[in-house]
C-alpha positions in Angstrom: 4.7 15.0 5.8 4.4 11.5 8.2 6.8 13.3 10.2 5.5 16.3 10.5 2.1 14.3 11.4 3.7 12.0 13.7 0.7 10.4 14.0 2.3 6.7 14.4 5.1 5.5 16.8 7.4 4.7 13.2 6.3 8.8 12.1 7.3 10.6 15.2 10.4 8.1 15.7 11.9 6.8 12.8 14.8 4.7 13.0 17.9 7.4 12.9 20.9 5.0 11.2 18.1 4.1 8.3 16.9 7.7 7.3 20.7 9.1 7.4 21.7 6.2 4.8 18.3 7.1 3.2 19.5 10.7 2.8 23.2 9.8 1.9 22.4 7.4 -1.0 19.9 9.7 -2.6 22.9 12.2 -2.9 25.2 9.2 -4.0 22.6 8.6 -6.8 21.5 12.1 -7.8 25.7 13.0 -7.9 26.2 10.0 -10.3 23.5 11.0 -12.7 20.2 10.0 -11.8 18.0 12.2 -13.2 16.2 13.1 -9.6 15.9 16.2 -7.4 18.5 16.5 -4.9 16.4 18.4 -2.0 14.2 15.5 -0.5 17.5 14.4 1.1 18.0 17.5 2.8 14.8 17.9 3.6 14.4 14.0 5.1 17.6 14.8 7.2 16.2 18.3 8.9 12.9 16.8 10.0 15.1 13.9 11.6 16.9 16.0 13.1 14.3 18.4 14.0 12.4 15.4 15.7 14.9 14.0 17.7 16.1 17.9 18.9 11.9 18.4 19.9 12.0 15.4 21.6 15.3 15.7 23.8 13.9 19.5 25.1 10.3 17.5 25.8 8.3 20.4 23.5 4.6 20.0 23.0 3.2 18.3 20.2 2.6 21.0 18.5 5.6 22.9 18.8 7.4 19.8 17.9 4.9 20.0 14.6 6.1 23.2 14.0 9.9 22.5 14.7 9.8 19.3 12.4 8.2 21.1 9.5 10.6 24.0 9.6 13.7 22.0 9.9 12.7 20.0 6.6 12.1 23.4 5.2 15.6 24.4 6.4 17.1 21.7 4.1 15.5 23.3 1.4 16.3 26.6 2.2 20.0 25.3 3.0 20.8 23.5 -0.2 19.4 26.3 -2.7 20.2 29.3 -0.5 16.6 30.5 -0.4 15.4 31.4 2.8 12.3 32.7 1.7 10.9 30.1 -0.1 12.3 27.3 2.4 9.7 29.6 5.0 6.8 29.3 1.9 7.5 25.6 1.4 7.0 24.8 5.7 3.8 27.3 5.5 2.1 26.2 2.6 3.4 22.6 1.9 4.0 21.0 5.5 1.8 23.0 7.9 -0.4 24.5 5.6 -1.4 27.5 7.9 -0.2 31.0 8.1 0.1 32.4 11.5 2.5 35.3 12.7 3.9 32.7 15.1 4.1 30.0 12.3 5.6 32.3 10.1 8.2 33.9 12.5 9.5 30.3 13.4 9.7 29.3 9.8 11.4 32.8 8.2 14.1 32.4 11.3 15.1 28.5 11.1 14.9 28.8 7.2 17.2 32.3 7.6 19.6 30.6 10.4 19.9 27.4 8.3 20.6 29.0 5.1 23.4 31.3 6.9 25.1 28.2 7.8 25.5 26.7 4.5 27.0 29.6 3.4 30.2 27.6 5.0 29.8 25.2 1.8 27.4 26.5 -0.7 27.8 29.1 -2.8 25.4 32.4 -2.5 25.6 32.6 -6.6 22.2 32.4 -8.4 21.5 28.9 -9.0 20.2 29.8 -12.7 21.8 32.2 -15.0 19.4 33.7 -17.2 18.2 36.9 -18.1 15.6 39.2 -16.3 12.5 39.5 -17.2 10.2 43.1 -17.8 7.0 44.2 -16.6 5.4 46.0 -19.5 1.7 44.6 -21.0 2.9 42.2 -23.5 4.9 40.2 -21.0 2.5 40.4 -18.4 -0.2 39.3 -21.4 2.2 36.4 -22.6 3.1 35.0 -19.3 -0.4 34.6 -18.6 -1.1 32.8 -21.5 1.7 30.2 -21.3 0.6 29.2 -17.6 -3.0 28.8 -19.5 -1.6 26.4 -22.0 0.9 24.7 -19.3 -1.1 24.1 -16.5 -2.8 21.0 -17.6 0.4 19.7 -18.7 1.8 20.1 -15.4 -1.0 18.6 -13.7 -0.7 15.4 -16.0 3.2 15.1 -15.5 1.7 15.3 -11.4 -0.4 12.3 -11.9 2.0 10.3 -13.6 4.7 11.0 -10.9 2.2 9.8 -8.3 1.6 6.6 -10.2 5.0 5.9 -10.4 5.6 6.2 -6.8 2.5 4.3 -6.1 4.2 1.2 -8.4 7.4 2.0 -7.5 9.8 -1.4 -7.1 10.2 -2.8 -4.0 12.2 -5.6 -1.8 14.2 -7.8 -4.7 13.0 -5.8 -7.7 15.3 -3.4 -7.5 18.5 -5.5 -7.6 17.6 -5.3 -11.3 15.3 -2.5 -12.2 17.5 0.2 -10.6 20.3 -0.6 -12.4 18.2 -0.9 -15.6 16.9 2.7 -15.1 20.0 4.1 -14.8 21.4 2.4 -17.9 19.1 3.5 -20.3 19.1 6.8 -18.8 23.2 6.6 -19.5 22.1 5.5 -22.8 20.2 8.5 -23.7 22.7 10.8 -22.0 25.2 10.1 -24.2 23.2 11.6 -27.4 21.5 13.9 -24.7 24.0 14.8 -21.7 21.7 17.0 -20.6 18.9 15.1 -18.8 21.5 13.4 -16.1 21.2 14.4 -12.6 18.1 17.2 -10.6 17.3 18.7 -13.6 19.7 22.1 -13.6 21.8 21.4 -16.6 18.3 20.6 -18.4 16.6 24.1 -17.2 19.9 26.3 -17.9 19.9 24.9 -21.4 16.7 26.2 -22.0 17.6 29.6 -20.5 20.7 29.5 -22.6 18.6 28.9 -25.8 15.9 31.5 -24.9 19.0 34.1 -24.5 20.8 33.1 -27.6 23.5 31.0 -27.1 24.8 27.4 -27.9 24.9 24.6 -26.8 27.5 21.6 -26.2 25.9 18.7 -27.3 27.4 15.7 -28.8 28.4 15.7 -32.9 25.2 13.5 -33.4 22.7 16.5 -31.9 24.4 19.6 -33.1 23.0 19.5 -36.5 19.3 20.0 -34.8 17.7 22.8 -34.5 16.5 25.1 -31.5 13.2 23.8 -31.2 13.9 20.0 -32.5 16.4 19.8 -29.5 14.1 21.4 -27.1 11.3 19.1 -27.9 14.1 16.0 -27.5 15.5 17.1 -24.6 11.7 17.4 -22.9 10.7 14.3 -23.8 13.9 12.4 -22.8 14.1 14.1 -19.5 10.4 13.1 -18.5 10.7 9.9 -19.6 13.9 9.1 -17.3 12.5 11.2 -14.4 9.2 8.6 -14.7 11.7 5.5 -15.5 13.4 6.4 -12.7 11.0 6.6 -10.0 9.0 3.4 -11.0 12.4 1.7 -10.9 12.6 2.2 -6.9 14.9 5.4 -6.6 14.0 7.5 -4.1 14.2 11.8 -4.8 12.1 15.0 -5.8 10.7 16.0 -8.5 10.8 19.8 -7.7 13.9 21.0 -10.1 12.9 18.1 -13.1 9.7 19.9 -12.5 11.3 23.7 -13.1 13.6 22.1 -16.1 10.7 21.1 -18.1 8.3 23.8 -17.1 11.1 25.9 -18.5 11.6 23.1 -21.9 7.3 23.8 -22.3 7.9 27.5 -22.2 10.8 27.4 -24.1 8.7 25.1 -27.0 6.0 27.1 -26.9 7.4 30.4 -27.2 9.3 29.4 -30.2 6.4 28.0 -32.0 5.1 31.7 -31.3 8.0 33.4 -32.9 7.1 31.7 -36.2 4.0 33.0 -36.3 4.9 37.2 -35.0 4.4 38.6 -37.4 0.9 37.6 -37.1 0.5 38.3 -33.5 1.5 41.7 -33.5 4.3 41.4 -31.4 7.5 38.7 -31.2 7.1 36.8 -28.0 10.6 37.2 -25.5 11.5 33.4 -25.0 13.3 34.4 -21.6 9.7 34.9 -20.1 8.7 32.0 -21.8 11.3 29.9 -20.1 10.8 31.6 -16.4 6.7 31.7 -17.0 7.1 28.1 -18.0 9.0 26.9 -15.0 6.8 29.0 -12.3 3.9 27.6 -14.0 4.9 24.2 -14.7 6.7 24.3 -10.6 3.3 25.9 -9.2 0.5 23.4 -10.6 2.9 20.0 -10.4 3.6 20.7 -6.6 -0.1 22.2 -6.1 1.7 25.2 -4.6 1.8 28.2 -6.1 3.2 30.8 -3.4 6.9 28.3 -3.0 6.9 27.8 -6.9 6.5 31.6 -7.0 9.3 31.9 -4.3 11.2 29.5 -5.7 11.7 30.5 -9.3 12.6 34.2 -8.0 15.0 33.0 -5.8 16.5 30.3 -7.8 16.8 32.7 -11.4 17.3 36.3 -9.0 14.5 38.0 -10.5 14.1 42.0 -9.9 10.8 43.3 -9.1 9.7 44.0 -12.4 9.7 39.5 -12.5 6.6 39.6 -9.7 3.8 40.4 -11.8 4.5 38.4 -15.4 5.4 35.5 -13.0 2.2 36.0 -10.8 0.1 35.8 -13.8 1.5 32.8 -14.8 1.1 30.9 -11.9 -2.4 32.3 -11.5 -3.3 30.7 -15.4 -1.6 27.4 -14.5 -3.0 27.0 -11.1 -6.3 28.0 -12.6 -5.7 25.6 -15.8 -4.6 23.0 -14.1 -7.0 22.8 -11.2 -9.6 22.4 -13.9 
């Protein structure tokens, strides 16, 4: 955001050698299992980029807004392989205006930049989970869930702030980086899931919600479903928290998706022991996917890229829009309030 500003000397030029090692170390870390989001590196090394390319072809200021924005949004797009959403994020998040020009510029570097990873990054869903329907009950449900979530989310966005605000600086993290990652080594080894940006936490709750196992040490297979899901959410906030207070630098946007998806997950199995008294037995695959867009929407205050992102990330069909509108619409509402 300071660079797309680049409203200081330091914002509009930042030292190139520093925000490259920046960049590389936050992959280092997030590879060896801290329990960040991979894409702020990405994005950090297209708006660097972005800047520097402005500035050698002399482009107005705000051109050279535009360019910056949009190349951080290509790293986005790049990473995940979602062009669409990369565009959202740049309109919504960076620029926060929607112009035809704005829009053309962002849909074409986000569509050009994700083309080009296609040289190293697979075009494979990033999520494997089930689709979701459009009839009444889902559309009902989904609704509800971002209802319940959206405070929740907005909570989990306040805490992430105040750790970042008190994050560990100069010689503090000589020794509470290292600490973080220990005791979040410690927990993965009952818990193996909450290492790394959060995927291996969200497809376990897709897994659960369509059925299937999962490989969890000898001490956690004797849980149940929903003891595991509400272990597994608590654990993975509490590292994600640990971590950035400690002084690591990353995103919160997939920890954010993987316990949107946990809450959804939770909550739709609490429903399922009570069915028979709703009337109808809730489908814990939209619970999962309503949780994430919900839980995504309200803890990034952007509900069009959570929207985008969730579709794009789980490859929704069109029948996915509207329970997954709804949802957002509840949390943003819930939340918000």
């Amino acid at each position: 955001a300071a660079a797309v500003r680049a409203n200081t000397s330091v914002a509009r030029n930042p030292p190139f050698k520093e925000g490259v090692a920046h960049a590389v170390l936050q992959i280092i870390a997030v590879g060896t299992g801290a329990p960040v989001g991979r894409e702020v590196a990405p994005r950090e090394l297209g708006a660097l980029f972005a800047g520097r390319i402005a500035d050698g072809f002399r482009m107005d200021d705000d051109t050279r807004r535009v360019l910056v924005a949009c190349g951080a949004a290509a790293g986005l797009a790049g990473v995940y392989h979602v062009p669409f959403a990369g565009a959202i994020f740049a309109l919504e998040i960076l620029l926060g205006v929607f112009t035809v020009r704005h829009a053309a510029i962002a849909i074409a570097v986000s569509a050009i930049a994700t083309l080009t990873a296609r040289i190293s990054v697979s075009t494979e869903t990033f999520y494997w989970v089930g689709q979701l329907t459009g009839d009444m009950a889902t559309i009902l449900w989904a609704g509800f869930l971002g209802l319940l979530i959206g405070p929740f989310a907005a909570g989990f966005a306040r805490a992430v702030e105040a750790a970042e605000q008190k994050r560990c600086q100069r010689q503090q993290v000589l020794w509470a980086i290292p600490l973080a990652l220990l005791l979040s080594g410690v927990v993965a080894i009952w818990l193996p899931q909450v290492l790394g940006n959060g995927r291996s936490a969200a497809q376990s709750a897709y897994n659960i919600s369509m059925g299937q196992s999962l490989q969890l040490p000898l001490l956690a297979q004797s849980l149940s479903p929903l003891l595991i899901c509400v272990v597994l959410l608590l654990a993975k906030i509490g590292v994600v928290l640990l971590t950035l207070r400690s002084g690591v630098f990353g995103g919160t946007l997939t920890p954010a998706l993987s316990i949107g998806a946990l809450i959804g997950l939770l909550l739709g199995l609490l429903a399922q022991q009570f069915a028979p008294d709703l009337g109808f037995e809730p489908s814990l695959v939209a619970s999962t996917l309503a949780g994430s867009a919900a839980f995504l929407a309200v803890s990034m205050n952007a509900p069009l890229t959570a929207l985008a992102l969730v579709i794009g990330f789980t490859g929704q069909s069109l029948a996915a829009y509207l329970p997954l509108c709804m949802a957002v619409t509840m949390g943003m509402g819930s939340g918000l309030w």
